[in-house]
LUMDREN-989130 format. One record per residue (C-alpha): x, z, y. Coordinates in Angstrom, 1 decimal. Example, Ala and Ser with C-alpha at 12.3 -4.5 7.8 and 13.67 -1.06 7.14 Angstrom:
<nodes>
<node u="12.3" w="7.8" v="-4.5"/>
<node u="13.7" w="7.1" v="-1.1"/>
</nodes>
This chain:
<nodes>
<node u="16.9" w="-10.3" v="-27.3"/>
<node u="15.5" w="-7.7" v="-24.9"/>
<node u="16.5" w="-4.1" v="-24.6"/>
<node u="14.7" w="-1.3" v="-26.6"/>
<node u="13.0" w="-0.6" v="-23.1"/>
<node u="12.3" w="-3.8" v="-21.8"/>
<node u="10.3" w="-3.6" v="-24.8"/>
<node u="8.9" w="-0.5" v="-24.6"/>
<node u="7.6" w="-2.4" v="-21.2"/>
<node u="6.6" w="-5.5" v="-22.3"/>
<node u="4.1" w="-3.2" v="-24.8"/>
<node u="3.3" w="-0.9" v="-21.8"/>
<node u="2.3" w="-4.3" v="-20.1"/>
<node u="-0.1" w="-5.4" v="-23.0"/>
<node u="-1.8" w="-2.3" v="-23.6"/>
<node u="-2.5" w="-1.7" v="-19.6"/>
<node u="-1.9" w="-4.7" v="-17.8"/>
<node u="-1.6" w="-4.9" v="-14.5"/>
<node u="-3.8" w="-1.8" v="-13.3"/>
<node u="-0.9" w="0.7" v="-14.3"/>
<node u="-0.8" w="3.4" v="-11.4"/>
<node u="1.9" w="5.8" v="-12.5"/>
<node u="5.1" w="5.0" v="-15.2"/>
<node u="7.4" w="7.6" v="-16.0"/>
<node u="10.5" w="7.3" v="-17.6"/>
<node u="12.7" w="10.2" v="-18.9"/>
<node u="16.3" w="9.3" v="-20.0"/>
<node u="16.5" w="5.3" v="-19.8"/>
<node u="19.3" w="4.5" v="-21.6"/>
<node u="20.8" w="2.1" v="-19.5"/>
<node u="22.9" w="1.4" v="-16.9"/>
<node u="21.1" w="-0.7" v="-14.6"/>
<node u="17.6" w="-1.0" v="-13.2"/>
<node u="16.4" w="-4.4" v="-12.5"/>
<node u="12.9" w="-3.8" v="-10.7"/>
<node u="11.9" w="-7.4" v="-11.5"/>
<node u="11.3" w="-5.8" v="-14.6"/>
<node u="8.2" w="-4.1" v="-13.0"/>
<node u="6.5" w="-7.3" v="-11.0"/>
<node u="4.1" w="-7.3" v="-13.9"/>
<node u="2.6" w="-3.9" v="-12.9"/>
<node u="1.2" w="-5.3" v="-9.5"/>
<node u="-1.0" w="-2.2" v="-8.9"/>
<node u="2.2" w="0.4" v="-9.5"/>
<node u="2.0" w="3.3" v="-7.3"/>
<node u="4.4" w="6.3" v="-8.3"/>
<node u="7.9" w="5.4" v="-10.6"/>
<node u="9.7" w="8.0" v="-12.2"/>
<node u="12.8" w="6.9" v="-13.8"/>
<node u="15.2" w="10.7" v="-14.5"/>
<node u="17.3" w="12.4" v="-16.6"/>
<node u="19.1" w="8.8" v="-17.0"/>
<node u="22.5" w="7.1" v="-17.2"/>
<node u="21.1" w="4.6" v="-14.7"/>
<node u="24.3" w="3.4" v="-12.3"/>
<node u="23.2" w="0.1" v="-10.6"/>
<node u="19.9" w="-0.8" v="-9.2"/>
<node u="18.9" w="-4.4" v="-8.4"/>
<node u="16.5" w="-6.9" v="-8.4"/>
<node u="14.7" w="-9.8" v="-5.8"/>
<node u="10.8" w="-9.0" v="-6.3"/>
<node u="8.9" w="-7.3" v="-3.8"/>
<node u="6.2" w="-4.5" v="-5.4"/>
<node u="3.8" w="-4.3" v="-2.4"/>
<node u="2.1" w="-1.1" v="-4.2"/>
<node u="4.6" w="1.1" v="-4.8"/>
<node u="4.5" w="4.6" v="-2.4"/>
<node u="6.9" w="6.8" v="-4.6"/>
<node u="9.6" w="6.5" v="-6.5"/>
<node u="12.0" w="8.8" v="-7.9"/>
<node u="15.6" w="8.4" v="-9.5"/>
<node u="16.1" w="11.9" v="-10.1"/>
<node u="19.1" w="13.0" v="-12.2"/>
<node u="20.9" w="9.6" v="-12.9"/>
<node u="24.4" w="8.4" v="-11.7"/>
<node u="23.6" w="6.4" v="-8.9"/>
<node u="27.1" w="5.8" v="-6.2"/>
<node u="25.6" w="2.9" v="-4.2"/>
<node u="23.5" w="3.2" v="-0.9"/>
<node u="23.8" w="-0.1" v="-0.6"/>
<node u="21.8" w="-0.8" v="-3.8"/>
<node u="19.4" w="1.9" v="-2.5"/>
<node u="18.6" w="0.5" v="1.0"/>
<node u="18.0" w="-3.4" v="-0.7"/>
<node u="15.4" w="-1.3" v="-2.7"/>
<node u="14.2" w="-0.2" v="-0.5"/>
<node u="13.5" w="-3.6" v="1.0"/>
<node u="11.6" w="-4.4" v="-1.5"/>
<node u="9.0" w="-1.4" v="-1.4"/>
<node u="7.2" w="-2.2" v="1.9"/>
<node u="4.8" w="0.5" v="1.7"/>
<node u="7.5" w="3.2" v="0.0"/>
<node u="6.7" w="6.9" v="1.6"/>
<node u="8.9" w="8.8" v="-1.1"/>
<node u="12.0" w="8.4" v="-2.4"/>
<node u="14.0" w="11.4" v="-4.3"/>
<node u="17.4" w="10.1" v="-5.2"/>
<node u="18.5" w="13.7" v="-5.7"/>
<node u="21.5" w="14.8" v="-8.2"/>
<node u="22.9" w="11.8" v="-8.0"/>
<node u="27.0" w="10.9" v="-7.3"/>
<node u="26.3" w="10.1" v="-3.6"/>
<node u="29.6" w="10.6" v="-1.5"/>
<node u="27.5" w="9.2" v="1.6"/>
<node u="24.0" w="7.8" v="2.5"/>
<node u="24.6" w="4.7" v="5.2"/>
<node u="21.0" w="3.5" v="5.1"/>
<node u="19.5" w="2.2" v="8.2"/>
<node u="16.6" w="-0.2" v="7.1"/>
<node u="14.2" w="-1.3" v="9.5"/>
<node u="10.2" w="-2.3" v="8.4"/>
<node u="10.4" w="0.4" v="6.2"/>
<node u="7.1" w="3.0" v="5.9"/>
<node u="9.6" w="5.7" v="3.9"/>
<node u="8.7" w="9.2" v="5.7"/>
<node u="9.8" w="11.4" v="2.6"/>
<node u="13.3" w="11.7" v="1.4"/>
<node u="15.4" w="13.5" v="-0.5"/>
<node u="18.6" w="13.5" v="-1.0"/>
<node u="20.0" w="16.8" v="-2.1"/>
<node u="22.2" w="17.7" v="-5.2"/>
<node u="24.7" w="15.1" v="-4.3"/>
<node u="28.1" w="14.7" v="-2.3"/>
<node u="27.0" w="13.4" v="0.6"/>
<node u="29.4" w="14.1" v="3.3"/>
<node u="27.5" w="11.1" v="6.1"/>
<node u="24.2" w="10.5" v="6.7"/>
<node u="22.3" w="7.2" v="8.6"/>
<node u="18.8" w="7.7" v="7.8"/>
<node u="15.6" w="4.8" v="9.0"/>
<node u="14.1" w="6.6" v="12.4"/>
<node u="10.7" w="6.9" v="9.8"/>
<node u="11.8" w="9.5" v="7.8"/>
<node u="9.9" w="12.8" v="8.9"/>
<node u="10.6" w="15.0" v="5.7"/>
<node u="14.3" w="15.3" v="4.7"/>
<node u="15.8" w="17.3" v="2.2"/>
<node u="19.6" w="17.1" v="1.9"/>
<node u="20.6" w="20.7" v="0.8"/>
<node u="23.4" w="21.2" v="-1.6"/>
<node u="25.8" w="18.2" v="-0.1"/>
<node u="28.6" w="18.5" v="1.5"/>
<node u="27.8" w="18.0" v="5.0"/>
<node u="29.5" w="19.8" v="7.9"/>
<node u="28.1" w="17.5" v="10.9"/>
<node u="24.2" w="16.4" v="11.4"/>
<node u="24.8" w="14.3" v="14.6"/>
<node u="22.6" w="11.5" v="12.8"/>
<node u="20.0" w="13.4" v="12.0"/>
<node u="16.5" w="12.5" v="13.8"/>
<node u="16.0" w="15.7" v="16.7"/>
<node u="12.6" w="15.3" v="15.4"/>
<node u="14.2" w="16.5" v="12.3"/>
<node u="16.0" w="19.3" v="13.5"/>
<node u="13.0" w="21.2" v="15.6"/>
<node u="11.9" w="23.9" v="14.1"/>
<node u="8.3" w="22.5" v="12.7"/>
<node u="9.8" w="19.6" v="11.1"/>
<node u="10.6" w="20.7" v="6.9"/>
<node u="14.4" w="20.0" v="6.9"/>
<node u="16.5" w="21.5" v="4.3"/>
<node u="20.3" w="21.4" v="5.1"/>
<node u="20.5" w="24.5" v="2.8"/>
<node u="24.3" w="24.9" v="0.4"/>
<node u="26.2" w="22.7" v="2.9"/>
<node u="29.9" w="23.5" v="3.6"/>
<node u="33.7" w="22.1" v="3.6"/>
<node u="35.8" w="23.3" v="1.8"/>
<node u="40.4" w="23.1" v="2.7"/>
<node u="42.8" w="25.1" v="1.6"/>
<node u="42.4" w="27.8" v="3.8"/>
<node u="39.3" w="26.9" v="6.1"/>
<node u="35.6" w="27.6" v="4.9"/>
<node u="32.6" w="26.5" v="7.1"/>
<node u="28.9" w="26.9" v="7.1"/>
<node u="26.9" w="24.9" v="9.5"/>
</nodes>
């Protein structure tokens, strides 16, 4: 028997078809996040998917429309999960995975068009980024180090936000 939202899909599916552009979803009230679900909206250009107990991401179908999508306020862990994704969105530009439970962001995928990422309100204390990105935003981690950050990133006319990043010990407090 499918989920309440696989059917909720299913009837998205028959009243638009294929030529859906934009889905949003606000508080999916599952765990995981198979975007096989999705192959039936061929034409799918922005997903929104927030304010969710999402945890895992998966799935084997490639969705060669999709330029944006955003998993904003869920309780994603995995970069791994993130970067097969990824894979699978060939002409991806933006992805927000912001406030999320990332403790580090180990994704170097190559073939990738993603230029727009962000990253902030999580833990992330390591960063391996694709060489595409151009437009990072990774403020309120807990970075202390941004040797793997692009120097394209880090001149001056490039929109990096490294904003609210610090280490806290016992006794030492540091502000890049």
């Amino acid at each position: 028997m499918p989920s309440a939202s696989e059917s909720k899909l299913k009837e998205i599916e028959q009243i638009y078809g294929s030529n859906l552009r934009r889905l949003e979803i606000f508080s999916w009230e599952h765990d995981e996040l198979n975007f096989d679900k999705f192959s039936p909206f061929s034409q799918l250009e922005v997903l929104i998917v927030r304010d969710s107990e999402l945890e895992i991401l998966n799935g084997t179908v490639k969705h060669p429309s999709l330029k944006v999508l955003s998993l904003h306020n869920s309780e994603l862990t995995s970069d791994a999960e993130v970067c097969h994704v990824i894979g699978l969105l060939p002409k991806l530009d933006n992805l927000t995975i912001s406030n999320n439970y990332f403790g580090k962001f180990e994704c170097d995928v190559k073939n990738t068009k993603l230029r727009v990422l962000n990253l902030s309100e999580n833990k992330i204390n390591h960063l391996l980024l694709p060489n595409t990105v151009k437009h990072l935003n990774v403020s309120k981690n807990l970075l202390t180090s941004f040797e793997n950050i692009s120097t394209e990133l880090t001149d001056l006319g490039s929109p990096l936000d490294t904003s609210w990043n610090f280490e806290m010990s016992q006794d030492n407090y540091h502000l890049p």
